[in-house]
C-alpha positions as CSV (number, residue, x, y, z in Angstrom):
1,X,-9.3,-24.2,20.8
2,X,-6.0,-23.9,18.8
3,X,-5.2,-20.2,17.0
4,X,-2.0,-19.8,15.6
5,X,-1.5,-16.1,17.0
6,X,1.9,-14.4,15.9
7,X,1.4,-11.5,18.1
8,X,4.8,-9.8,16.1
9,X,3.5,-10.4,12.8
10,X,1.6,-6.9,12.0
11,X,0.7,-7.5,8.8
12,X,-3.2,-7.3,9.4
13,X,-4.7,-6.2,13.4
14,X,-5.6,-9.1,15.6
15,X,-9.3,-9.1,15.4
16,X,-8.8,-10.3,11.4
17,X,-7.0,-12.9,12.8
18,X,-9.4,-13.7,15.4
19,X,-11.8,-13.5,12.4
20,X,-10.3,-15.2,9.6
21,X,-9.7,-18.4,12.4
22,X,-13.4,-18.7,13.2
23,X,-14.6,-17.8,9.3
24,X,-12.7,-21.1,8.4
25,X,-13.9,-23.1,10.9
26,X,-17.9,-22.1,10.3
27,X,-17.5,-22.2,6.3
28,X,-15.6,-25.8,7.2
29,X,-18.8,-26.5,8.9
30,X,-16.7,-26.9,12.0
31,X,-18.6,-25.2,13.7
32,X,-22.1,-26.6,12.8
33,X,-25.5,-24.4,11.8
34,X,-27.1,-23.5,15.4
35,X,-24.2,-23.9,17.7
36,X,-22.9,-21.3,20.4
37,X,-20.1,-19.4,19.9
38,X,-17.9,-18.9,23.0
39,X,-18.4,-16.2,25.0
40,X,-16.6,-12.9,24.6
41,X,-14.9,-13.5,28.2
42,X,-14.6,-17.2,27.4
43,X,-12.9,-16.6,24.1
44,X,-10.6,-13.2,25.6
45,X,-9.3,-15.6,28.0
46,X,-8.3,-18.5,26.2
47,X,-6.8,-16.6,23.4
48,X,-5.2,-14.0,26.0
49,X,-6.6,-11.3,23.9
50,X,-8.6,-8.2,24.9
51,X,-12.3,-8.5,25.4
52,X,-12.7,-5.4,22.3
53,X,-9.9,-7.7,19.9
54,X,-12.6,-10.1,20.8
55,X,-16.0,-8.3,20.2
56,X,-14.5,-6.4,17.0
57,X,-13.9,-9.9,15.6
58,X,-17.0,-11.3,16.7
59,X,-18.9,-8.0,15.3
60,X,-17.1,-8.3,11.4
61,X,-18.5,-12.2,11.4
62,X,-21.7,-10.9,12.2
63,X,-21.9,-8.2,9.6
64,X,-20.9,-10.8,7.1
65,X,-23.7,-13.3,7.9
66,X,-21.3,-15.9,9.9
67,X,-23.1,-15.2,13.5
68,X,-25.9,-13.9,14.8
69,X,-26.2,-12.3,18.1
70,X,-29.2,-13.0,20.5
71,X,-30.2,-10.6,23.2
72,X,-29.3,-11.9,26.3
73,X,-28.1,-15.1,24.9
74,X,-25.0,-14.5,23.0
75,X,-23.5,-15.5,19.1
76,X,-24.9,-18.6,17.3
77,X,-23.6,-20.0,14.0
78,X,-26.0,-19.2,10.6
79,X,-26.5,-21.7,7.9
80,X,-24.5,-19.7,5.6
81,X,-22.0,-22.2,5.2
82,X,-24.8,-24.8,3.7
83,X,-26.1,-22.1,1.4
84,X,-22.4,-21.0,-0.2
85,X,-21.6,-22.8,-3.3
86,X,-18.0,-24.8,-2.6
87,X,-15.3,-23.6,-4.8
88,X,-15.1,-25.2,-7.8
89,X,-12.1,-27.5,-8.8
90,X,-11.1,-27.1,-12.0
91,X,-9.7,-29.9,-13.8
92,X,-5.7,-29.5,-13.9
93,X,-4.6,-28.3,-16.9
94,X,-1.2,-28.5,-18.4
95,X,0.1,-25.0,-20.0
96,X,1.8,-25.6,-23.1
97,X,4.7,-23.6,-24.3
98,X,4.3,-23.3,-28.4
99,X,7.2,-22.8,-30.7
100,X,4.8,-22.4,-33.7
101,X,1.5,-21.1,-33.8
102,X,-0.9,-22.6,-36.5
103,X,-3.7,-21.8,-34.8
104,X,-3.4,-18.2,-34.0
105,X,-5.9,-15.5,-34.6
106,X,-3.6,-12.6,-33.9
107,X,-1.7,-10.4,-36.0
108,X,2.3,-10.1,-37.0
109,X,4.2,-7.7,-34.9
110,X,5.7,-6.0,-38.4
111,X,2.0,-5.8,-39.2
112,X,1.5,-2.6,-36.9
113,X,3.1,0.9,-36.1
114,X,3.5,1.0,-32.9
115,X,5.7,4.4,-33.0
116,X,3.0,6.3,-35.1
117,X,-0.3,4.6,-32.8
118,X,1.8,5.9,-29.9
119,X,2.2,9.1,-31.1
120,X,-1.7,9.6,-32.0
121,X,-2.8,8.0,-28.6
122,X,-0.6,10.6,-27.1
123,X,-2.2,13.6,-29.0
124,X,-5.6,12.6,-27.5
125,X,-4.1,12.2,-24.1
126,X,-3.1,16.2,-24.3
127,X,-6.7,16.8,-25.2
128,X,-7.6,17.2,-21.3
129,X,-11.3,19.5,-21.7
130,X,-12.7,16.3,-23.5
131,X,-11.7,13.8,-22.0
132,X,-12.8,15.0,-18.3
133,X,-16.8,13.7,-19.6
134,X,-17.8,10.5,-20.1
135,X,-18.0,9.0,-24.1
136,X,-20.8,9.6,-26.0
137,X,-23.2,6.7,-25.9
138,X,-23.2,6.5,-29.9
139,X,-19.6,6.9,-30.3
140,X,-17.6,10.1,-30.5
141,X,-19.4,12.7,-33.7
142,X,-16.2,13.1,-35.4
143,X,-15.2,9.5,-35.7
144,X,-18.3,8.4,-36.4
145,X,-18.2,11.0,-39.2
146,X,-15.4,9.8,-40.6
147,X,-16.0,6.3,-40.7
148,X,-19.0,7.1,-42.4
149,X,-16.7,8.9,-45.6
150,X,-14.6,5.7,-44.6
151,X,-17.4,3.0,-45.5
152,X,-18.6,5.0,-48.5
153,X,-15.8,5.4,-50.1
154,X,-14.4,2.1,-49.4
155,X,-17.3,-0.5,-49.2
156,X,-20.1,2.0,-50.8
157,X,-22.4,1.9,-47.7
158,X,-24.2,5.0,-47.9
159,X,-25.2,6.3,-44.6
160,X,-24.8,9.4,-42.3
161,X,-22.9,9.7,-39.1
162,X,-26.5,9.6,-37.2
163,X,-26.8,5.8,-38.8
164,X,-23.6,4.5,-36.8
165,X,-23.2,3.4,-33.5
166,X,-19.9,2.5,-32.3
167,X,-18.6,-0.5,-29.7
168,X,-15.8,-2.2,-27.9
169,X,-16.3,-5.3,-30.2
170,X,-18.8,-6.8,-32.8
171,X,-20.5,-8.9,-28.7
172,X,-21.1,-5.2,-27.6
173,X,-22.8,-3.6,-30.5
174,X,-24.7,-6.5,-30.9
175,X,-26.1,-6.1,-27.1
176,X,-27.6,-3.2,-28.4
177,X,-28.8,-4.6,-31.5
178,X,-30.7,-7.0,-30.1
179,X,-33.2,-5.2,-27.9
180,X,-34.1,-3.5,-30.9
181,X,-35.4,-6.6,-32.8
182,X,-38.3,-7.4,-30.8
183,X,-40.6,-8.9,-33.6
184,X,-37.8,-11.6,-34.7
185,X,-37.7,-14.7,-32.7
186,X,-35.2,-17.2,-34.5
187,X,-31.7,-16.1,-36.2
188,X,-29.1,-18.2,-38.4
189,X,-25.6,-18.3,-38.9
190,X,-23.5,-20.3,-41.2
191,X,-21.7,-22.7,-39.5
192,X,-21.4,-22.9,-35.4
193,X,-18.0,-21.6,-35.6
194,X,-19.9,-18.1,-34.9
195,X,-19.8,-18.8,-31.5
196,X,-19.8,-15.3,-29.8
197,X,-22.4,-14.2,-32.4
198,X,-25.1,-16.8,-31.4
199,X,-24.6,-16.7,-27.8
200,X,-25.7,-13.0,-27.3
201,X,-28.6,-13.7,-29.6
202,X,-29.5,-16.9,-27.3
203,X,-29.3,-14.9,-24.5
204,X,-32.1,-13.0,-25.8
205,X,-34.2,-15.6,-26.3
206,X,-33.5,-16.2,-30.1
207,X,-33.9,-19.5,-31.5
208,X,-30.1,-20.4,-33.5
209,X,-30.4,-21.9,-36.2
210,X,-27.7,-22.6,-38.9
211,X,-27.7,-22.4,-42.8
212,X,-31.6,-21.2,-42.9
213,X,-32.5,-18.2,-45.0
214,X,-35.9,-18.6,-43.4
215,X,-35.1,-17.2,-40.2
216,X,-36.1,-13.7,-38.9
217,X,-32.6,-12.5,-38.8
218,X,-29.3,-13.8,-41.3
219,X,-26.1,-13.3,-40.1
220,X,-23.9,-13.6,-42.7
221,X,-19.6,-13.0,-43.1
222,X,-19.4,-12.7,-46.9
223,X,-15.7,-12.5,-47.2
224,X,-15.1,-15.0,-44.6
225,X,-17.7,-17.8,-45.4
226,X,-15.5,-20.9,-44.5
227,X,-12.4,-20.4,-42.1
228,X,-10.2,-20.6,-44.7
229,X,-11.3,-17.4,-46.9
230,X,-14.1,-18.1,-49.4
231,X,-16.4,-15.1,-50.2
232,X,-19.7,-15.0,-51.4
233,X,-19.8,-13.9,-55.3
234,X,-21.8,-11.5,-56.0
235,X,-25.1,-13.5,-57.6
236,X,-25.2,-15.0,-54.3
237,X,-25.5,-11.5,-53.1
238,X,-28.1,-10.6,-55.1
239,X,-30.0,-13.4,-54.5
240,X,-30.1,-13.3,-50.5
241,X,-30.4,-9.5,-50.8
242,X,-33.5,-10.2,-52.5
243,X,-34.8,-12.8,-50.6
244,X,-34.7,-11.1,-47.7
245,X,-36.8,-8.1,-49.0
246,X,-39.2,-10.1,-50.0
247,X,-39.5,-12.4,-47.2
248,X,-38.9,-9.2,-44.7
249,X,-35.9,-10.6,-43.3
250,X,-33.1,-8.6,-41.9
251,X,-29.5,-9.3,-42.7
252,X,-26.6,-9.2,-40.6
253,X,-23.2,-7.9,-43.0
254,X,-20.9,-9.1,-40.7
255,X,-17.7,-7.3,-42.8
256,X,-14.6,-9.3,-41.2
257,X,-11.3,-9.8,-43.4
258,X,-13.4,-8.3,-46.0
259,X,-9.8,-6.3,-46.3
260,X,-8.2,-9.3,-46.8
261,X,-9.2,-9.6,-50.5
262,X,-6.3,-11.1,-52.3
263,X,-7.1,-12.9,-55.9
264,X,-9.6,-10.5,-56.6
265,X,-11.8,-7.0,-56.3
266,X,-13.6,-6.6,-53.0
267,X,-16.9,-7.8,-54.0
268,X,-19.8,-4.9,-53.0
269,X,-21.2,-4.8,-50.0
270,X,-24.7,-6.4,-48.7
271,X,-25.7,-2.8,-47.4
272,X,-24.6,-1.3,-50.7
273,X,-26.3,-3.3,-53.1
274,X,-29.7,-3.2,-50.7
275,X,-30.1,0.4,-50.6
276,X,-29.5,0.4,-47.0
277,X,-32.8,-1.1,-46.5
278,X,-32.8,-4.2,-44.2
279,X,-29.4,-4.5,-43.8
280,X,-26.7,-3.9,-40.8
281,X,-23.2,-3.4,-41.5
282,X,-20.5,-4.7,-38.9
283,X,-17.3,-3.2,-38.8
284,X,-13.9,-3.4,-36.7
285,X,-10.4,-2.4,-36.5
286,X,-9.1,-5.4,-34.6
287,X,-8.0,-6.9,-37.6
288,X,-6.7,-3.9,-39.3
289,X,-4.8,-2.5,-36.3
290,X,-4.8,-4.5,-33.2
291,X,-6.7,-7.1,-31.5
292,X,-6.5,-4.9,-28.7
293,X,-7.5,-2.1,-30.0
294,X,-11.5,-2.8,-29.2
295,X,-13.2,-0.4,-31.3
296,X,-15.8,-1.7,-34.1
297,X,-19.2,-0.1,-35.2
298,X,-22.4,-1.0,-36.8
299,X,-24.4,1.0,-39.4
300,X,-28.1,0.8,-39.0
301,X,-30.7,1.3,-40.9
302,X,-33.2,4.1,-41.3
303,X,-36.0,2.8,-39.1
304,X,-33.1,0.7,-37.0
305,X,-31.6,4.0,-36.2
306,X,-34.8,5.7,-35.4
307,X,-35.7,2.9,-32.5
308,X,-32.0,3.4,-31.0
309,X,-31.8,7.4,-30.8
310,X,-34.6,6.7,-28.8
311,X,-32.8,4.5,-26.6
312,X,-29.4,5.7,-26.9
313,X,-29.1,8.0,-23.6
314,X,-29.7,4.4,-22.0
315,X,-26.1,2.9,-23.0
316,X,-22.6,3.6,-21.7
317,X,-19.9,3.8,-24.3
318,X,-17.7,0.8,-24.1
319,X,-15.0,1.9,-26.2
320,X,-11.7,3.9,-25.2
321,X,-12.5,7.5,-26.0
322,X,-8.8,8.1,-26.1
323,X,-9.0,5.2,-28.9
324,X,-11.7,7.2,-30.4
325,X,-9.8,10.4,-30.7
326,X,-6.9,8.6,-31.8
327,X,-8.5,6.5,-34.5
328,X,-10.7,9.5,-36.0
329,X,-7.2,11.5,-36.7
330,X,-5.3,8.1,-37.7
331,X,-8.1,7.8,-40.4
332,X,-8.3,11.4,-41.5
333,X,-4.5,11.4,-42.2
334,X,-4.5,8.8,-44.2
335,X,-2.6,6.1,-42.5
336,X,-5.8,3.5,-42.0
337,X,-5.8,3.3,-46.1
338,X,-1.9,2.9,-45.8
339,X,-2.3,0.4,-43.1
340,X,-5.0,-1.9,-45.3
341,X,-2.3,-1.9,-48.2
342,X,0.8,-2.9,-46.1
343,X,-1.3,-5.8,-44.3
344,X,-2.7,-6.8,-47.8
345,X,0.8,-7.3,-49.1
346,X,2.1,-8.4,-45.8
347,X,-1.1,-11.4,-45.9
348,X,-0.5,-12.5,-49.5
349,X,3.0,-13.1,-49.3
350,X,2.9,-15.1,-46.1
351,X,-0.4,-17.1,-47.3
352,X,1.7,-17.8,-50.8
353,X,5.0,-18.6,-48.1
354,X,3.1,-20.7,-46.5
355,X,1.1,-22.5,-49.1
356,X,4.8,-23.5,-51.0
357,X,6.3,-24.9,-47.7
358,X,3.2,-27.1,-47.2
359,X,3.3,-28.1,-50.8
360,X,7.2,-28.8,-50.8
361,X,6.9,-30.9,-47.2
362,X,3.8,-32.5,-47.9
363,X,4.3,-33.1,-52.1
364,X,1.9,-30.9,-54.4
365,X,-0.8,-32.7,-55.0
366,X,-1.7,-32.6,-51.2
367,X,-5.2,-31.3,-50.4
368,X,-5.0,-27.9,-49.9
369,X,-7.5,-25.4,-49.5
370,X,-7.7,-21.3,-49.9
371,X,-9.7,-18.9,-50.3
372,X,-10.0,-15.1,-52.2
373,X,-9.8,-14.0,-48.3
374,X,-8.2,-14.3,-45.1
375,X,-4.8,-15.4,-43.9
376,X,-5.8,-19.2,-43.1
377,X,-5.6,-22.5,-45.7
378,X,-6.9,-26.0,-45.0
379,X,-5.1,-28.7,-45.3
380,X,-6.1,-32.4,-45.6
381,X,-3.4,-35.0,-44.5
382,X,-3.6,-38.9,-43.8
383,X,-3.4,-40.0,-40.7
384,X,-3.3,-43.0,-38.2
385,X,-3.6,-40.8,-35.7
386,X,-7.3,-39.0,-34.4
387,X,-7.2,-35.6,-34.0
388,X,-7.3,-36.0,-30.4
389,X,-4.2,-37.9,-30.5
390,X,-2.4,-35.7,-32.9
391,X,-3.3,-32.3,-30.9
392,X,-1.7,-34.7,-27.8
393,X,1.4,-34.9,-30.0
394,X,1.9,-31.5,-31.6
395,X,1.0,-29.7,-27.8
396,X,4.2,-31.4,-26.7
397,X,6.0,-31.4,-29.4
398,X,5.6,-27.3,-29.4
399,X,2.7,-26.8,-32.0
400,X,-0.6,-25.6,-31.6
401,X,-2.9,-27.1,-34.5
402,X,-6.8,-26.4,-35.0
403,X,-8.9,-28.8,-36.4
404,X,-11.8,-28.0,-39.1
405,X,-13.2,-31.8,-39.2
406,X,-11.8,-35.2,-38.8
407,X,-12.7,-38.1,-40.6
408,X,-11.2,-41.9,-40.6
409,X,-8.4,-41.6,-41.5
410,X,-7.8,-38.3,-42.3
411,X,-7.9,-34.5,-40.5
412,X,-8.6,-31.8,-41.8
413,X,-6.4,-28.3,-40.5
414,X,-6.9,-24.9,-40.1
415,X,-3.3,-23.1,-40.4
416,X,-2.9,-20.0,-39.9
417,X,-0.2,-17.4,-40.9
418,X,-1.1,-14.6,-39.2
419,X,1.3,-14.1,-36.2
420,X,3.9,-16.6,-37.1
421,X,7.0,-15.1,-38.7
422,X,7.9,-17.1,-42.3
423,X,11.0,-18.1,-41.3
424,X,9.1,-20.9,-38.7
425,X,7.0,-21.7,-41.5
426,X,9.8,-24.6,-42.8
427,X,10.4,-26.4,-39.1
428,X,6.5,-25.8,-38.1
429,X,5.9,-27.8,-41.1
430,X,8.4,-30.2,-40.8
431,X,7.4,-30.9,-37.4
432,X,3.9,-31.7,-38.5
433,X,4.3,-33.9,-41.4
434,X,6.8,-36.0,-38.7
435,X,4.0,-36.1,-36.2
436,X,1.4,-36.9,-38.4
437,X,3.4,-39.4,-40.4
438,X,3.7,-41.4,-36.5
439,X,1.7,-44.4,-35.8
440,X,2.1,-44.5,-32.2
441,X,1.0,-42.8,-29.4
């Protein structure tokens, strides 16, 4: 038996030691399923230990399922170590270090007020009676009372502060959505790009399905229908808002970057134009303020509402009710409405930045996609190269690049100017026309 003992290490009492030696050599299988552990006298002697560092080790393997003691017998070796799943290996991965960002979903730093947040996260820290309880399980009243002026005045969704619950994120409300749609079975998206969407509903048991207006259940994103900012006009509207009444379908108004209206009006909102009636309304802030900033909500309707009150002492609250405070004054002094100006000025002029450099590296007539929405374009270039092989190149070259579909000969990009400051936008570009322009590997 050979235990590396450093009797003047005192970092952690002897018996771990004695402990952690024998763990490793039972989970090694070692020390097989079934055999006999030395004896307490045995084992004192050979490690010149006390008989108690001994048992005290011996005891902490059996109270985590290592040993087993029998009367009169002494400590045998369980099976546990043929029962615990080995660690898995992951795959090595090489970290990349990006100059420029194409792919990005986050925001720009001169996007946000830090200064001003701080200051109104700091006024709800100072308000020490409420925040000794727990968050209400809907969302804090006030908030939720001003978000719903907020939605009516901005997006005309009609609907009282008793219609909205609030979350840490669109995944969380929709946890509690779900449970609540017992009679519908199947649920479409439109395109599998909605990747946190459908897996909560698959986790319920929902069938996915993509593109189908005959499903139970239609999520829809109307100012963000393609990844680079196409919205759905409003006959379309109409038409799906109608065909789900009369096919008793529910809709799911998924509102993201609906802010991020450039080239025209906001269009009106699903909920608005159905009454309320069949329709939930997403909403979040991480767009608007910070990604970090987890705090979104969902408007339900009338007889939606009605089955969660009756549920609602069930939940936790998963968002910061500092946050809550904090928002619910931000928005009542104005500065959310100041906020959605300065990011749609902030957006258009980086999307139009953007859109020239690509023109002036890549030549004017190149394919180029954008939308009414969003702060993404698509670009088409030609290629040699697969998309595997040009991500290969760009990653260590410095760029991060995100593909929206590939085709011989050709790839088709998703760039991104949200968190990448204008001045990179010349060598970023540069860098990719060079790349793509290589024929090797």
């Amino acid at each position: 038996m050979e235990l590396l003992l450093n009797k003047e290490h005192k970092k952690e009492h002897l018996y771990l030691e004695v402990y952690h030696y024998y763990r490793e050599l039972i989970t090694a299988q070692k020390l097989p399923a079934g055999s006999k552990m030395p004896s307490l006298r045995k084992c004192s002697q050979e490690l010149k230990l006390s008989r108690t560092t001994i048992e005290s080790a011996y005891l902490q393997l059996a109270a985590d399922g290592y040993i087993i003691s029998r009367a009169q017998s002494g400590y045998y070796v369980t099976d546990i170590a043929s029962r615990q799943h080995p660690p898995v290996s992951d795959t090595p991965r090489q970290d990349f270090s990006y100059r420029y960002d194409f792919a990005s979903s986050g925001v720009d730093r001169e996007s946000f007020r830090f200064d001003l947040w701080r200051r109104y996260i700091k006024s709800a820290l100072r308000q020490d009676d409420r925040l000794l309880s727990y968050g209400e399980p809907q969302g804090e009243e006030d908030l939720r009372q001003v978000l719903a002026d907020y939605v009516r005045e901005r997006r005309n969704v009609l609907c009282s502060a008793d219609d909205i619950v609030i979350g840490a994120g669109i995944q969380s409300l929709l946890h509690i959505l779900c449970p609540l749609l017992k009679s519908c079975r199947t649920v479409s998206f439109p395109n599998s790009s909605f990747i946190q969407g459908s897996s909560v509903f698959d986790d319920y048991g929902f069938q996915i399905h993509y593109r189908d207006k005959n499903c139970h259940v239609i999520y829809v994103s109307p100012a963000h229908m393609t990844r680079w900012g196409e919205i759905m006009p409003v006959s379309r509207r109409l038409e799906l808002v109608h065909y789900a009444s009369s096919h008793g379908s529910l809709i799911i108004e998924d509102d993201f970057e609906n802010e991020f209206v450039y080239l025209q009006k906001p269009t009106p909102s699903l909920f608005g134009l159905a009454g309320g009636q069949n329709v939930v309304y997403l909403g979040t802030f991480s767009r608007l303020l910070l990604p970090s900033i987890r705090i979104s909500f969902m408007v339900l309707p009338t007889d939606l509402a009605k089955l969660y009150r009756q549920k609602a002492s069930r939940y936790n609250q998963t968002a910061s009710k500092a946050e809550q405070i904090a928002l619910c004054q931000f928005i009542r002094d104005g500065h959310l409405a100041a906020q959605t100006r300065r990011l749609k000025r902030l957006y258009a002029l980086k999307l139009k930045s953007l859109k020239q450099e690509v023109q002036k590296v890549f030549g004017q007539d190149v394919p180029l996609q954008i939308g009414a929405a969003g702060t993404s374009l698509a670009l088409t270039l030609s290629t040699s190269l697969t998309w595997k092989e040009l991500e290969k190149k760009a990653q260590t070259r410095g760029l991060r690049l995100q593909l929206l579909q590939e085709s011989p000969g050709k790839v088709t990009l998703i760039l991104s100017c949200s968190s990448m400051p204008v001045q990179d936008f010349p060598p970023a570009c540069s860098l990719l026309k060079e790349i793509t322009d290589s024929s090797g590997t």
